[in-house]
C-alpha positions in Angstrom: 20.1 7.2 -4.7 22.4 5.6 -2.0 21.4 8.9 0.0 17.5 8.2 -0.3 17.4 4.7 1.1 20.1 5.3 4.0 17.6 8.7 4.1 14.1 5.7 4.7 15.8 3.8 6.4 16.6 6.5 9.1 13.6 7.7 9.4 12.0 4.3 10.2 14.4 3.5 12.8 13.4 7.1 14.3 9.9 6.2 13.8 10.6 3.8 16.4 10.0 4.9 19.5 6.3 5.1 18.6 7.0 1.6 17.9 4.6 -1.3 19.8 5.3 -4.4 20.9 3.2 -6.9 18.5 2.6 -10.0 16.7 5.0 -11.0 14.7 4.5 -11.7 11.3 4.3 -15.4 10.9 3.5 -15.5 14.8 0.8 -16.6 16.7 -2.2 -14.4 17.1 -2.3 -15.7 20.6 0.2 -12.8 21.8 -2.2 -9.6 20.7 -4.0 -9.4 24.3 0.0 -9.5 25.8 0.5 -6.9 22.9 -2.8 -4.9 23.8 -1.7 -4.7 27.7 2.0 -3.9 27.6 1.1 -0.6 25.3 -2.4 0.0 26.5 -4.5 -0.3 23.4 -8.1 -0.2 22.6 -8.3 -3.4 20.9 -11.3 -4.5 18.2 -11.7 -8.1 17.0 -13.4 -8.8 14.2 -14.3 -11.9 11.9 -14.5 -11.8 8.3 -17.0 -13.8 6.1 -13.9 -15.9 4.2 -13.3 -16.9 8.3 -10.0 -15.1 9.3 -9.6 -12.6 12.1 -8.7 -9.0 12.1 -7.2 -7.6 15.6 -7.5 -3.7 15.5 -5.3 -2.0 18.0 -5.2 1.2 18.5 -3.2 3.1 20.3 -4.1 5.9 23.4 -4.0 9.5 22.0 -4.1 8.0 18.4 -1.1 8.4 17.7 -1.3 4.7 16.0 -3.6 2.3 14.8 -2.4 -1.2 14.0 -4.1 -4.0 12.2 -2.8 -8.0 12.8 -4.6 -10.5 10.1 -4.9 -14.2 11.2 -5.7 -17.1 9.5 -7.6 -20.1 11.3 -5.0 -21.3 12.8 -4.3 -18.5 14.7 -0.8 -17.4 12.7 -0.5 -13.8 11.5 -0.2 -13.3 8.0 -0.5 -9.4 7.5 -0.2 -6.3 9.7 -1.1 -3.1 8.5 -0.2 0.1 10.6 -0.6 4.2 10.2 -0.4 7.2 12.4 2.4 9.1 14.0 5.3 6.8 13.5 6.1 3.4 12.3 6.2 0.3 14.2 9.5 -1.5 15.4 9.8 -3.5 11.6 12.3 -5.8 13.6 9.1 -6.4 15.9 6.6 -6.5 13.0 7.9 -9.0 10.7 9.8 -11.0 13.1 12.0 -14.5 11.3 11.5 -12.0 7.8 13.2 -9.0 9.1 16.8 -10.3 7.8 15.4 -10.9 4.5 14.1 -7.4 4.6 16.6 -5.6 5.7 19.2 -7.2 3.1 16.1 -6.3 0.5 15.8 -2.6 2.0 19.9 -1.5 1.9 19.5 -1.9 -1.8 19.0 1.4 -3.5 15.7 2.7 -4.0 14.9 6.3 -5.5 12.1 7.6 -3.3 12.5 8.6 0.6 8.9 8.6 1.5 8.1 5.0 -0.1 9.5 2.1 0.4 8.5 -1.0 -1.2 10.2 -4.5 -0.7 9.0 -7.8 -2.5 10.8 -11.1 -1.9 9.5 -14.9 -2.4 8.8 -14.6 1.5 7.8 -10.8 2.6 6.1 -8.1 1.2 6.5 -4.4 3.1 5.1 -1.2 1.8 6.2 1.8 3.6 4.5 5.5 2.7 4.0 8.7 4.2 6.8 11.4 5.9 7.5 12.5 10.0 4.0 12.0 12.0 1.9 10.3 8.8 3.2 7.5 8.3 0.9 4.1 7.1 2.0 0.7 5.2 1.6 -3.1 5.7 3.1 -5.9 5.7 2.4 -9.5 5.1 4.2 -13.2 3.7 2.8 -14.5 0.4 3.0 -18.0 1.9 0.8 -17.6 4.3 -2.3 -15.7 2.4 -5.0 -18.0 2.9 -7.2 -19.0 0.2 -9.8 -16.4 -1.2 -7.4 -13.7 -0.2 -5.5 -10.9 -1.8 -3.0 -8.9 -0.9 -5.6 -6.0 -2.0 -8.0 -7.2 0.9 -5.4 -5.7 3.3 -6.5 -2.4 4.9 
């Protein structure tokens, strides 16, 4: 069991290098054009009815397509990737990544799924070398009218 989770947890740090720069979780939506430019991504806006924004990058080759979800205020609440790799989690879920990666040494029983739950971060990791897809996001900062379920 110990071999399965040191087993995930090498093979998202290898998934790394396909890993872009983005938002962090808990960060300010302000960054995605930064994060579009310095990896060259298509990027796609869009609105939802219940008023929050969905920032679609995706990137060259598609070898990755990333999804940020922001509230009004501009702060990122969920990001949802998949494609070829994983992106950098250190990156991803910024201030949450400790709490994570104290949650994800534990063992777990399954090297091609990985799911964390805490009080303050959700991450749900699937998939195996060049398929890989999950999402992210903080409980605390769902807005209202919003489920984890509406994350793509």
């Amino acid at each position: 069991m110990m071999k399965a989770t040191r087993t995930l947890l090498w093979l998202l740090a290898a998934a790394a290098p396909w890993a872009p720069a983005l938002a962090a979780l808990g960060g300010d939506a302000a960054s995605v054009e930064v994060d579009r430019a310095s990896i060259n991504a298509a990027l796609h806006v869009s609105t939802t009815p219940s008023g929050f924004t969905v920032h679609e990058l995706e990137i060259p080759g598609g070898d990755m397509l990333i999804r940020e979800y922001a509230g009004l205020d501009g702060t990122v609440f969920a990001v949802t990737w998949h494609g070829k790799g994983i992106p950098d989690l250190q990156k991803v879920l910024g201030s949450y990544y400790g709490e994570f990666s104290q949650a994800a040494s534990a063992p777990h029983y399954n090297h091609h799924h990985l799911s964390i739950r805490t009080a303050n971060v959700v991450v749900e990791s699937h998939g195996h070398t060049r398929a890989f897809f999950g999402r992210a996001w903080a409980p605390a900062l769902l807005p209202e009218n919003f489920s984890p379920g509406d994350i793509d």
